[in-house]
C-alpha positions, 0 to 999 in steps of 0.5 A: 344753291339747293341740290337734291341729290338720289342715291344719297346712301350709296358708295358714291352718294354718301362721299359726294354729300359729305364734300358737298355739305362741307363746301358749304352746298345745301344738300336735300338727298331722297331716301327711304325711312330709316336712312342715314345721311352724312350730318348737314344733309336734309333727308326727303323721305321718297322713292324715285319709283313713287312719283308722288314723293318726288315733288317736295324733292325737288321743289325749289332745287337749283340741281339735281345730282341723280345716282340712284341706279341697280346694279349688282344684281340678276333681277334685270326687270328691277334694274330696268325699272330702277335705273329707266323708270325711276330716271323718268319719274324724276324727270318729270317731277324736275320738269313740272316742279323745277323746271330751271334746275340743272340735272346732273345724271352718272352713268357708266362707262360700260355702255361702250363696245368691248370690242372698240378699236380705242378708248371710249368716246362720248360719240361713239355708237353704243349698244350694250346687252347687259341690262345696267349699261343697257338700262343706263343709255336708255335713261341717258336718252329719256334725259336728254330728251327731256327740254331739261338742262342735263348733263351726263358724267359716264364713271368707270371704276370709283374706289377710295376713302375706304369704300372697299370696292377696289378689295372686291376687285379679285372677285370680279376678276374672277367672275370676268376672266379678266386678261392680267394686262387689261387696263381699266379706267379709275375714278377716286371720289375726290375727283367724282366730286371735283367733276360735279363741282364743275358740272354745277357751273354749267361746263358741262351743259348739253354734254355727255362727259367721261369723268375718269383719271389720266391713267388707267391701270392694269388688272394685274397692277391693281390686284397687287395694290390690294394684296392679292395674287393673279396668275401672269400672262403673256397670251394676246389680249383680245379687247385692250379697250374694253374697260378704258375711257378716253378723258380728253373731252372733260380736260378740255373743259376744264382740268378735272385733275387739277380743279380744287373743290 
């Protein structure tokens, strides 16, 4: 098996290739000059905002796992290019050069309404204003109507092996006015690259599929797990979904949690 994988330099990327190569995948990952990759990774030098640099990534991969998206940052006409157009460059680069490979694309689990009565559902009616989720529901419907063997995995909050995201999490509470008893939905990077794993056997084809863990977590608890202080409140909360994805569907089809990669 030959995977390419975009995004590869990223948070998520660069941990996933590193426990990919070491059970023995043979990864390719599209990077721009001057990137450096996990060691055993094959560096394809493209963009997937240039077409012409995505046909020798993709030749010949049995996968395409695609990470690559913009995020943090108030550009939203390059977040949109990004995350919509690059989708669709690659799309169109797996369809006429690997036309047989899984592709593999996170998305987010911000594309659901705040406001929901419960968790978040894989079927539930989405209209994010944010241009990333926005952006990202976009990208998920030019896959899945590519004729492509697709699947979606929508990540909530990834943090481990070191990766700082949970230390700014004190910034973004701040940013957010998050409620202290607000619960979000986590996903460690094991268990990022477990559902991948699965999602390569074919479990997921055809699926949009909620990768998080079995127990969300206060704001208020995770500010605390990395030493920093909230104010508490026992004022209502407004949105107690908002943030929380339900995990019953990738149970179902196989126990993310338990899975060995």
């Amino acid at each position: 098996m030959t995977i390419l994988v975009t995004g590869g330099t990223g948070l998520v990327g660069s941990r996933l290739l590193k426990r990919l190569v070491e059970a023995g995948v043979e990864c390719r990952a599209l990077v721009r000059a001057g990137k450096e990759l996990p060691a055993g990774v094959t560096p394809v030098e493209g963009d997937i905002l240039d077409p012409a640099s995505l046909a020798t990534a993709v030749e010949g991969v049995s996968a395409v796992v695609h990470l690559a998206a913009v995020f943090r940052t108030p550009d939203n006409d390059l977040v949109w290019k990004s995350n919509l157009a690059g989708t669709r460059n690659l799309v169109d680069a797996a369809k006429a050069h690997a036309p047989d490979a899984r592709f593999i694309m996170a998305s987010t689990i911000l594309v659901y309404n705040p406001d929901s009565p419960r968790p978040g559902r894989e079927d539930d009616a989405s209209d994010p204003k944010l241009a990333y989720p926005a952006s990202k529901l976009a990208a998920e419907k030019e896959l899945r109507q590519s004729g492509l063997n697709w699947s979606i995995l929508r990540f909530p909050f990834v943090y481990g092996d070191k990766d700082g995201h949970m230390e700014s999490l004190p910034k973004f509470v701040d940013m957010m006015k998050w409620h202290p008893a607000n619960k979000l939905s986590l996903i460690h990077h094991q268990d990022i690259a477990t559902a991948v794993n699965l999602a390569l056997t074919g479990a997921m084809d055809g699926r949009i599929v909620n990768t998080v863990d079995e127990a969300p977590t206060s704001v208020y608890e995770l500010i605390e797990l990395v030493g920093a202080m909230m104010e508490p409140s026992s004022r209502p909360l407004e949105n107690p979904w908002s943030g929380h994805a339900d995990g019953s569907l990738a149970r179902s089809l196989s126990s993310i949690s338990t899975l060995p990669f």
